[in-house]
N, C-alpha and C positions, 0 to 999 in steps of 0.2 A: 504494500500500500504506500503511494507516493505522500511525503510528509508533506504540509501545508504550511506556508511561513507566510510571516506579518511582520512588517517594523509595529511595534507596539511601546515603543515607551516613551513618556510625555516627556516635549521638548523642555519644559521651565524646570524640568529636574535634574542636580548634577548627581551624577551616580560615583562622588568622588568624596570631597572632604573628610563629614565625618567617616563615612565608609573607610576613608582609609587606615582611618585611626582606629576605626573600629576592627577585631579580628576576622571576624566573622565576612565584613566588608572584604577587606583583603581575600580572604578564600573566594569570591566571587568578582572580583573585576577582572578575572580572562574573558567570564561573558562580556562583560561592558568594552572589550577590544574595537568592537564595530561603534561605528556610530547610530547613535538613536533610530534616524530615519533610513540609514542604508542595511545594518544587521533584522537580520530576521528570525522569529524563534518559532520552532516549529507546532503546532496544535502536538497535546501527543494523551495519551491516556494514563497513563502515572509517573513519578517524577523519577528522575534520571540525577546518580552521585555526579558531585562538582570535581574536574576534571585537577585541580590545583585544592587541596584538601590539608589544615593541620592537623596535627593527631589529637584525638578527643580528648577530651577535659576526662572521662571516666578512664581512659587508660593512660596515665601520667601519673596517678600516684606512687606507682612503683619503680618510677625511672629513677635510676642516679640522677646526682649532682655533681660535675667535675668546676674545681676552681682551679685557676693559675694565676700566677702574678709573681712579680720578682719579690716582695718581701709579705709573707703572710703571718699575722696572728689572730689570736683568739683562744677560745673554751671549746674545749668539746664539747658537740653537742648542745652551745649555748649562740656562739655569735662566733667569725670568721672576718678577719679584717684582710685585705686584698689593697697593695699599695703601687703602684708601678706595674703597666700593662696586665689590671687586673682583667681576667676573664670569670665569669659564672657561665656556665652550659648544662642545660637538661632540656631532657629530647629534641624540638627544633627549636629552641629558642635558647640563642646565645647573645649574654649582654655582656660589652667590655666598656672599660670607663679608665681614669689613671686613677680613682681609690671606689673601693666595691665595697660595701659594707652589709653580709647575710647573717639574720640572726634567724637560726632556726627554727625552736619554737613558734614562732610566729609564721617563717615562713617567709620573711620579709626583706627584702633588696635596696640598698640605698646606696645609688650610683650616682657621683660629682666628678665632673673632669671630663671631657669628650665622651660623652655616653652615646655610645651606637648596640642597636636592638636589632636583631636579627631573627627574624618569628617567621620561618616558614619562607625563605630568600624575601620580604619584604625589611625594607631595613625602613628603621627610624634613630634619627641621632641629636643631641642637645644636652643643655649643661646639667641636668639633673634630673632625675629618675627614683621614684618610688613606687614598689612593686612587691605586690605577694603574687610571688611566681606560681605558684600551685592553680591559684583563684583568678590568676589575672588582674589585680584590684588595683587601683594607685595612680599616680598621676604623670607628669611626663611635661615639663617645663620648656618652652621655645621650641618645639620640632621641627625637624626636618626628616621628610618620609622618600623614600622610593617607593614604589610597587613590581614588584618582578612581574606581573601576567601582564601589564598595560605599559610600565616602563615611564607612566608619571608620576608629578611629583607634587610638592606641593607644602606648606608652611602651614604651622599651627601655636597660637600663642600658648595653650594648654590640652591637656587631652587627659579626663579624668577615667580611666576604668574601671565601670562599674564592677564590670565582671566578665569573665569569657565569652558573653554573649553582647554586652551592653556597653555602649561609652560615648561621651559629650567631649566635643572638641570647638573652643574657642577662637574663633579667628582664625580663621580655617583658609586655605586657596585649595587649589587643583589645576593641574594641566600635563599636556604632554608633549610640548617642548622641553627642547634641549636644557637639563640644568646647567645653570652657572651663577656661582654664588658671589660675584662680581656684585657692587650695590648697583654699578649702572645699570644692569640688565634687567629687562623686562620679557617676560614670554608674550610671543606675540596676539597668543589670550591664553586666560585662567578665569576661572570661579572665584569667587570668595564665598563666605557666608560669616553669620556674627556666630551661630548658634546649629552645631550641626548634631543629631543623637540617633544612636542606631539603635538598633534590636534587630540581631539576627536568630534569636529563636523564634521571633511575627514574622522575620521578613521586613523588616520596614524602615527607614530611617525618616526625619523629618529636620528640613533646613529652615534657617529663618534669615532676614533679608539678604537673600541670596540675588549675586551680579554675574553679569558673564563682562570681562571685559577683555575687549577687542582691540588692538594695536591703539591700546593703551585709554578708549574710549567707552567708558561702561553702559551696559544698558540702564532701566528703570531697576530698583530693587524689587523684587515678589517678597512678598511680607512673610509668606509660611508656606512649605509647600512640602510632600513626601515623595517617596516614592522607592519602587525594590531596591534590596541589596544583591542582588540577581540575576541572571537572564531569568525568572519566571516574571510571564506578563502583571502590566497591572495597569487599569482603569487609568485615563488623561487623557490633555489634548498631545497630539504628535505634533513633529515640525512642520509649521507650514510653510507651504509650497508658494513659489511669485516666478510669472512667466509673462513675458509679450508676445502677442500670436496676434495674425494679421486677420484673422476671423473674429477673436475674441476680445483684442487689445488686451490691456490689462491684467490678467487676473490672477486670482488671490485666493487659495486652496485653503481650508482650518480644518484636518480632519478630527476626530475624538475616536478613541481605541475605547472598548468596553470588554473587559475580560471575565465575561458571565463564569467560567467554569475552564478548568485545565484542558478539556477537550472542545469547548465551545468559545468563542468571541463575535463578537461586532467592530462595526467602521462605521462610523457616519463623520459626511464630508459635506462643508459647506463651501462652494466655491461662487465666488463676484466675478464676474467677465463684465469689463466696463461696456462692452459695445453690445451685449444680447442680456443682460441681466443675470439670476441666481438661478445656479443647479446645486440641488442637495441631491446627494447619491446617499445606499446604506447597504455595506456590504455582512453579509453574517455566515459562518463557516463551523461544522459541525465535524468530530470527528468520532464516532459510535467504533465497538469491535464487532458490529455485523455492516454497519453502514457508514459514507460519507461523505462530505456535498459541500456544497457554496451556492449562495443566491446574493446575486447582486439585483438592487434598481435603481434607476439613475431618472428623477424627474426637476425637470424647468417649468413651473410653471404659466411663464409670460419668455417668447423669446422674439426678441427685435429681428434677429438677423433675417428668418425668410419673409417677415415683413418687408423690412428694407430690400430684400431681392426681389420679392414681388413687385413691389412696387417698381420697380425699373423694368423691369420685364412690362407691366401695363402700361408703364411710359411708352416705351419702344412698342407694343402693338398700337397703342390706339392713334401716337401718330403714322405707322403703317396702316391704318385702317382696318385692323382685325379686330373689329368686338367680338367676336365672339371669342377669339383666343384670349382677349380681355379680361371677360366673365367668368373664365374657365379659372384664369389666376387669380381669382379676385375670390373665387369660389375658395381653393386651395390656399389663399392667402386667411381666410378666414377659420379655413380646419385647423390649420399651425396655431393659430393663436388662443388655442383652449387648453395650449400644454404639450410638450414633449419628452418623451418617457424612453425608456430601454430596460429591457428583464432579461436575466441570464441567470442559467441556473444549473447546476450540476450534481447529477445523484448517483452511485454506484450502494447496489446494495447486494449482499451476499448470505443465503437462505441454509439451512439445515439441507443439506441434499441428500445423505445418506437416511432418514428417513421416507423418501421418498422411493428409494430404491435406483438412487442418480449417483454418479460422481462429483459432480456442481451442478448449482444452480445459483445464478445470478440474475439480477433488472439493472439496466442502466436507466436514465434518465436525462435529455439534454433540452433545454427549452432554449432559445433565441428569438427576442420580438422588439421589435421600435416602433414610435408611434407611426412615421415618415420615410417614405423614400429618398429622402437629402439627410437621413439621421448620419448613414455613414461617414460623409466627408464634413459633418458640421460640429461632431464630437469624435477628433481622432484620439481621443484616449480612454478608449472604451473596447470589447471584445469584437463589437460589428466593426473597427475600419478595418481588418484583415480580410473580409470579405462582402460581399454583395448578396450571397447567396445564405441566408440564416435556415441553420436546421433546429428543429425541433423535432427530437429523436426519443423515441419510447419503445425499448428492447427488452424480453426475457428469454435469457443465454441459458443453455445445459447441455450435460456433455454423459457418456456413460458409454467404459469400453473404447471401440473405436466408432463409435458414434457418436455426434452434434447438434446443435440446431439452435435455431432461433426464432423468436416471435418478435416484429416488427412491425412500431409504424413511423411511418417518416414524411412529414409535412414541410415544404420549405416557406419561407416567406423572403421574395425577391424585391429588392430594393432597385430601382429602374433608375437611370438617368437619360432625359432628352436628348446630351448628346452622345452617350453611347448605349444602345439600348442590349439586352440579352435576353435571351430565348428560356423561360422559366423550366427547369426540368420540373422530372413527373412526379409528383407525391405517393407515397407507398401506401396503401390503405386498408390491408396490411401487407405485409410479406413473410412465408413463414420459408425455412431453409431445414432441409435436414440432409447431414453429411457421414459418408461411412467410406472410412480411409483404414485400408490394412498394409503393410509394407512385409516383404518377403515371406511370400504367402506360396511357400515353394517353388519359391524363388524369383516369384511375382510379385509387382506391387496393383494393386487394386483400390480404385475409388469410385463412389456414387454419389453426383452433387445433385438436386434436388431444389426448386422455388416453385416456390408460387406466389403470384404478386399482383395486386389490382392497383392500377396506373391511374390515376385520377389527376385533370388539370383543367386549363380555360380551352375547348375544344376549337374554337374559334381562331385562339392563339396558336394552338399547336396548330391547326390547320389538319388533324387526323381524330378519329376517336380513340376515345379510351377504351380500355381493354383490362382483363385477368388475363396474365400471363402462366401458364405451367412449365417449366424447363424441370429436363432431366438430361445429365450427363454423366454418360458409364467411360471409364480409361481401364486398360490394360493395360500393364508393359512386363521387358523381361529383362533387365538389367544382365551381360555380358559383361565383366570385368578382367582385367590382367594389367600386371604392371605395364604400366607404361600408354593402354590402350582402354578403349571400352567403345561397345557398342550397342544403342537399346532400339529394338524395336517397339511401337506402340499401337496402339487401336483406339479409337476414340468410336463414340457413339452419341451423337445431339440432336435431341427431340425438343421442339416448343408446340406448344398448342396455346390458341388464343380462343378467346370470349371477346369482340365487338360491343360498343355500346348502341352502334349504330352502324349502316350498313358500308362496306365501305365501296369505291369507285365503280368494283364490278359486280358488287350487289351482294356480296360475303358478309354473313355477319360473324364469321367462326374461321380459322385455319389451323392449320398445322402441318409441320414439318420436321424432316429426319434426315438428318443428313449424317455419313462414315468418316472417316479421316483414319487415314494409314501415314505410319513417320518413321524413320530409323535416323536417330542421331548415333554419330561418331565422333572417333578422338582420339590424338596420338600426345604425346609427350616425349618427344628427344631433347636430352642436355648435352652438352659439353661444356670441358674449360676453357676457357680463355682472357687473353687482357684485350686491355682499350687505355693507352697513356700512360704506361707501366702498370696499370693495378689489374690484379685478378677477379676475372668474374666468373659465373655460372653460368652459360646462356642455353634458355632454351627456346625451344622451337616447335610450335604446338598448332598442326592443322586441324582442322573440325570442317566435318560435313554431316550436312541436315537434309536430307529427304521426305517431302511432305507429296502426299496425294490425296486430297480432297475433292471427290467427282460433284459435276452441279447440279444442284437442287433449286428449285425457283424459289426466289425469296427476295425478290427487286419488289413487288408490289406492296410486300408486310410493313405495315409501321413501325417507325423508331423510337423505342423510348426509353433506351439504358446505354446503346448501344456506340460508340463512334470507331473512327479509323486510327489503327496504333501510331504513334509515332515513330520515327526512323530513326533506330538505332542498333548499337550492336545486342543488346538484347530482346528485342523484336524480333530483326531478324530473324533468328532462329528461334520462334514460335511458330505453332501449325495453325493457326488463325491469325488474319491482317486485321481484327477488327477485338474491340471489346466490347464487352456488355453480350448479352442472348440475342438478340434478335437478326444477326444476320454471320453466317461462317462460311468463310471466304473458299470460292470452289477453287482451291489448288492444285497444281500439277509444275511443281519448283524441286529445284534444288541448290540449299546455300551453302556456300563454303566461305572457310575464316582463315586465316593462316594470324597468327598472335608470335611475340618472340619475348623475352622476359630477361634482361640481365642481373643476376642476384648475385652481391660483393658476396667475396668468395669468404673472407672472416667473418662476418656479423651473419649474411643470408639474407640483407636489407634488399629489396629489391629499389635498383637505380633505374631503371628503364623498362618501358615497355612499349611495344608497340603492335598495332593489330592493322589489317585490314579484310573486308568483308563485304560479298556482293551474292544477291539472289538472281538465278536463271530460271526463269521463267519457258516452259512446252509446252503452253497454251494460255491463251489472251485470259484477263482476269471479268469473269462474266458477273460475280454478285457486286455490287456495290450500294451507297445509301444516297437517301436523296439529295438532289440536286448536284452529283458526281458525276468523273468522266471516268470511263474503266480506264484500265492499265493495259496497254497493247505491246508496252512494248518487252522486249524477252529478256534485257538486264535491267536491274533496280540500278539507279544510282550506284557510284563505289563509296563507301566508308571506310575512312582510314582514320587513325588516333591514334596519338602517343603521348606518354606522359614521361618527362626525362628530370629524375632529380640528378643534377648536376653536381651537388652537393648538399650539405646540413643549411645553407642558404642561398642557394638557387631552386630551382623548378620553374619546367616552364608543361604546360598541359595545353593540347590541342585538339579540336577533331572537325574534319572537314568532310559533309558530303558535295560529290562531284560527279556530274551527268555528263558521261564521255562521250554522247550523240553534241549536246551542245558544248561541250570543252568549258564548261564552269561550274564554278561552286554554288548549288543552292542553299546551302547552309553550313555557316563556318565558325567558330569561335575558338580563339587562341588567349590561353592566359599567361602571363609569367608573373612568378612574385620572387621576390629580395628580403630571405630575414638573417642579417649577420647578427642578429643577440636581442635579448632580452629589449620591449616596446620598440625597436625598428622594424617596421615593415613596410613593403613597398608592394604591391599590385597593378598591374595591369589588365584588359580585356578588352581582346577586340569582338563582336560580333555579329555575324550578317543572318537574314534569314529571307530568303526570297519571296516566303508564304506567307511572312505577316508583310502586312502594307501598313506605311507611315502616312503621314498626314496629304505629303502630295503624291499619293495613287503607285510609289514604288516598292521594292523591299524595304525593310527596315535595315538599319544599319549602325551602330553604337559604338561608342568605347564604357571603358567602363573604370574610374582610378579608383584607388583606395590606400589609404595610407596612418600609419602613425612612427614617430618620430620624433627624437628629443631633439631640441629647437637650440639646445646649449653645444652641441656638436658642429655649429656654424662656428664657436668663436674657442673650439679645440679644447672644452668642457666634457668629457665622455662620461661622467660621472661614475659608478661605483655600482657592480653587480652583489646587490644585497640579497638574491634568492626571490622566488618567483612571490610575487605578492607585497612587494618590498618598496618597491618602487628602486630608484639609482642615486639616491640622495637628496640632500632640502637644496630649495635654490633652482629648480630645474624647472621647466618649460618644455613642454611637448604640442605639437601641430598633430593633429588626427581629422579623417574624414573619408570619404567618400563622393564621388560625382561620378553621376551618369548621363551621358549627352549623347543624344540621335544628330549623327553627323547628317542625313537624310534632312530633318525640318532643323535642323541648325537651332537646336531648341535644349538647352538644359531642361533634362526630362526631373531629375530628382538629387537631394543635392545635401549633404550632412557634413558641415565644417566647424571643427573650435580647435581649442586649446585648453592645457590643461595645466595647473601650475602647481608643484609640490613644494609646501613652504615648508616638508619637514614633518611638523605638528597639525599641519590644515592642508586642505586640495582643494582649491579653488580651479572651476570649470564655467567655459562659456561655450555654446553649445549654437549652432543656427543648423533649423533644420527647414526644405522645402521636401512636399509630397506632391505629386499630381494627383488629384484628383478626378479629372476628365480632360478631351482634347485639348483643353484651352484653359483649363481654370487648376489651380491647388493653391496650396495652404502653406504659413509659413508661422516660422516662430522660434523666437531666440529663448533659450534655458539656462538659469543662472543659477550656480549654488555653492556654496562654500559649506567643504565638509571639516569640523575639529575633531580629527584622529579620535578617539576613545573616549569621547562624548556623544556629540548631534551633529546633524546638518540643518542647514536652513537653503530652502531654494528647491527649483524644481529641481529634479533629476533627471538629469540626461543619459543614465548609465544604459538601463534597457535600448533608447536609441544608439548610443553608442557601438551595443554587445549585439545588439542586428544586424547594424551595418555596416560598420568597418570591419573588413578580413580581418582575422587573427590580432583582434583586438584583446589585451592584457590591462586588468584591471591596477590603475597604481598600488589600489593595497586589496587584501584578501584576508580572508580571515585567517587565522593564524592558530596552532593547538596552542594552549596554556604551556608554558615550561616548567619543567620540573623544579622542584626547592631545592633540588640538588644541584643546581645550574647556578645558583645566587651560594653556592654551600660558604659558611665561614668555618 
């Protein structure tokens, strides 16, 4: 079951001062490693030990006590005077000082003179110290703390301990810049607070006039505020989000986290867009151990924008003189303006099946609805801008033996734009599947797939009727093997039968058809040794031929409703059907062949190179096809050729060109290369043509395609410092990152993701522009600003998801990181 994460902790909370001082704090700031709004903690169903952990308060009464120092007295058994590099140590906590003074009946520690505290590799150090080490109790005069799991720091005028679980710390800071105890230095932010108190047997601490202050400029104080000593979630507002978008102008995100229960939570998010008004969203996530799901809804109750677009649009008809297209948007201008909504919902649930007498049984559950067909491009930060086409999906899955099945139903809801419109596929209404797969079944593999499916849409639209579809398809084969070779024969058998709702062209309300398919795939494998520029390789050399015969069956006049034409590649190719979906299987009589070659470094087994080419022969013209098609006459497919060449640990260049040797050109070609000499360089290229999509003026399409990231201090022979993967390369640096895509064809920057990123060290500051097209002529734009403080919060949109989309082998500056061991800080 895939784990579900949330930034969940409230931006006005530092998860640092007293926590520091407090023990129990310390065992828990590896979680607080991330920042507030970028870390995420996962739903889970019972609570999970803290990764970085001191030894328990109940097992420490029977540890020694080791003391050192250059001159010692005392009583036994009474008091221990420690004068000169005094040390006391018991279990993980070692306090040195230059005079130590233990008296043991009480238990009690009183260190003057450079007192440094070492509890578990958190160190704290200052001029004086009282402590019953046993209990934890006592106080601790001018601090100065480290923390080993987060590596900040931070100053305290006093720090009382309650007790192993409890303690008040006075004038507190936090941060996780660089220390330097220079008086001029300043971190380029920290916390303060007057009054900070933990409790880590609640969980809780609570701060009071708590500041964040920023390159030396403090914010407002917050009077009282709490919050975990933990990664477990807790109740507040999160950081909010501020972005300029050229749709929404302005706007200003405040979400609120609600942490109903350890497996359950809430989002609700109020967002201002200065130029369309207020969208509240509320997201809620459940995580059950039979069931578990997410529902989001996102409603605007008043939104300006298709107002305002309406309105131009009836500008521009009524001085063309189209009333009636007028009224039509005026109509539509009036439905927008009663509210717009979006629902998204997800459910997996998993049933007792072995009562049943089943191996599983499961229901999924998928809903996707918007109020409006402009919902897509008018809120891209929502589940609909990834597609146009929304499913609402309701399935129950079970399995038993080598058998399957399914029950389904599948509704879409299409989202149309005027200027590119698409052809709504067919709604399932239901469909049920049942499948029986056996492998080496004396020495056979055997399968029986099985639908039936009632196809329901606008008949009008589709311009066909609907229909219940039956399909049944039986395969045989017999798998031949030997080293080095293999050859399978197969059988194939495809039945459809249909139900009409109405009659069709030639007065059918009913068909059915059955068609054979015979195939024998083959295969060879030769290697040898060899070099290429002094280095040894493996190279092999690997032919494959595919025999398909498939005699024809009529089925040009059947309607299409699943079904379309494969696309041309090397694994098409060699399928015994040019078509997917049931409803039409290609009468064949081909056969393809492949020749492949493969260079693998002769020490590792890394393969450097490969390369293939591959062409279908056609003995006899291609007779089935779908509507509105031209058959295939002629006896070679295209040739396909590709190869992929790593050059090295930073080179690679990948390619694959189809080319029609009647007309001596490529109809379809895409060449990439990319450049990574190290850790955040990288470099991309892409060229690519396709002769079957047409661009805007009536030709192939044709594109490049760049992408890049790159430290920007490398101009001035800065190369900074390989800190390990998540690390970034040191403070002080500047990196360039992005992405562009441009149709050399309409000479048109189609879509376009450019910033910069800046690592001060302790903070990431990012500026993010991104363009999306939306349709022929129109998209959306918006700059992302955020400044994230390392082992705190962030404030600002984030641009990470866009970034981790779509720049190639893009590398996050920081990542999260395990907790280090106390053994790592060991004194």
């Amino acid at each position: 079951m895939p784990e579900l994460t949330r930034a969940n902790r409230p931006w006005w909370l530092p998860p640092v001062p007293l926590a520091l001082l407090s023990m129990a704090l310390l065992q828990a700031q590896a979680a607080w490693a991330q920042s507030a709004w970028e870390a995420e903690t996962p739903l889970k169903l019972q609570r999970t030990p803290m990764l970085l952990e001191a030894i328990p308060a109940d097992q420490r009464g029977g540890r020694p006590s080791i003391v050192e120092g250059d001159r010692i007295s005392g009583r036994p058994n009474l008091e221990t005077i420690v004068e000169g590099n005094a040390e006391l140590r018991r279990a993980d906590t070692v306090i040195r000082a230059d005079r130590l003074e233990y008296y043991q009946p009480d238990d009690l520690a009183k260190a003057t003179g450079n007192v440094r505290v070492n509890r578990a590799g958190n160190v704290y150090e200052g001029p004086a110290l009282q402590l019953k080490v046993e209990r934890f109790e006592g106080f601790f005069n001018d601090v100065r703390y480290q923390l080993l799991a987060t590596g900040a720091h931070g100053k305290a005028e006093r720090v009382d301990f309650i007790d192993a679980d409890r303690a008040v710390a006075r004038r507190a800071t936090y941060t996780t810049c660089r220390r330097d105890d220079t008086e001029s230095y300043t971190p380029a932010w920290f916390l303060s607070a007057e009054s900070l108190r933990t409790d880590s047997e609640e969980n809780v601490g609570v701060a009071e006039n708590v500041q964040l202050h920023v390159f030396g400029v403090p914010t407002p104080p917050i009077p009282r505020v709490s919050f975990p000593l933990n990664n477990e979630r807790k109740s507040g507002l999160l950081p909010p989000t501020m972005g300029i978008d050229s749709l929404n102008g302005l706007e200003l995100a405040l979400p609120y986290y609600w942490n109903i229960a350890p497996n359950r939570d809430a989002t609700l998010t109020t967002t201002v867009m200065a130029k369309r008004g207020v969208n509240v969203s509320g997201e809620f996530r459940y995580l059950e151990p039979a069931y578990n799901g997410e529902v989001r809804l996102d409603y605007m109750p008043s939104d300006s924008l298709p107002s305002n677009r309406r309105d131009e649009a009836i500008s521009l008809a009524l001085g063309n003189g189209d009333y009636a297209r007028a009224a039509q948007l005026a109509a539509e201008s009036s439905r927008h303006s009663r509210g717009r909504w979006g629902l998204w919902t997800k459910h997996h649930h998993s049933f007792n099946a072995r009562d049943l007498g089943l191996d599983s049984l499961s229901a999924d559950l998928q809903i996707n609805r918007v109020s409006d067909d402009d919902y897509w491009r008018d809120f891209d930060r929502t589940p609909t801008r990834v597609t146009r086409l929304l499913p609402n999906d309701a399935s129950l899955n079970w399995s038993k033996g080598d058998w399957s099945g399914r029950v389904r139903a599948l509704k879409y809801q299409t989202l149309q734009n005027e200027d590119l419109r698409i052809l709504p596929p067919y709604d399932r209404l239901p469909q049920l599947t049942a499948d029986y797969t056996r492998y080496d079944w004396r020495g056979f593999d055997f399968s029986l797939n099985t639908d039936f499916t009632r196809f329901r849409a606008n008949t009008a639209e589709q311009g066909q009727p609907n229909a219940d579809r039956a399909v049944a398809k039986l395969q045989l084969s017999r798998p031949f093997l030997w080293p080095g070779a293999y050859v399978t024969p197969k059988v194939q058998l495809h039945t459809a039968s249909y139900s009409f709702s109405s009659p069709l062209a030639d007065g059918r309300s009913s068909a059915t058809s059955t068609v054979p398919t015979f195939s024998v795939d083959s295969g060879m494998t030769f290697e040898r040794d060899t070099s290429l520029f002094g280095k040894a390789y493996r190279q092999t050399l690997e032919p494959r031929a595919m025999y398909v015969y498939t005699p024809y069956r009529a089925q040009n006049r059947l309607p299409v409703y699943d079904t379309a034409a494969n696309d041309f590649s090397f694994a098409t190719l060699f399928t015994e059907n040019e078509f997917s979906g049931s409803d039409r299987v290609s009468s064949t009589h081909s056969l393809t062949v492949g020749l492949s070659s493969r260079f693998l470094d002769a020490e590792t087994g890394a393969e450097r190179a490969r390369v293939g080419i591959a062409q279908r022969r056609r003995f006899a013209d291609q007779r089935i096809t779908l509507p509105n098609t031209v058959a295939v006459t002629d006896r070679a497919s295209d040739l396909l050729l590709g190869a992929q060449v790593n050059i090295s640990p930073k080179w690679s260049v990948d390619t694959t060109v189809q080319y029609n040797p009647d007309d001596r050109r490529s109809n379809r070609s895409t060449v990439t290369a990319r450049y990574t000499p190290g850790p955040y360089r990288t470099l991309s290229a892409s060229y690519r043509y396709q002769a079957d999509r047409i661009s805007t003026n009536g030709v192939g399409n044709e594109s490049i395609d760049l992408g890049w990231q790159w430290p920007l201090n490398d101009l001035w022979g800065d190369k900074g410092k390989d800190l390990g993967p998540g690390r970034g390369q040191g403070g002080g640096r500047w990196y360039a990152l992005g992405r562009l895509n441009y149709s050399l064809r309409d000479k048109l920057m189609t879509d376009a993701v450019v910033g910069v990123e800046y690592d001060g060290c302790c903070y990431i500051g990012r500026v993010v522009f991104e363009k999306v097209s939306t349709g022929v002529a129109t998209s959306t734009k918006r700059i992302m600003f955020q400044i994230e403080f390392l082992g705190f919060t962030s404030i600002g949109a984030s641009p990470m998801q866009t970034l981790q989309l779509n720049v190639p082998r893009y590398q996050p500056l920081r990542l999260p990181q395990l907790a280090p061991s106390r053994f790592s800080n060991y004194d």
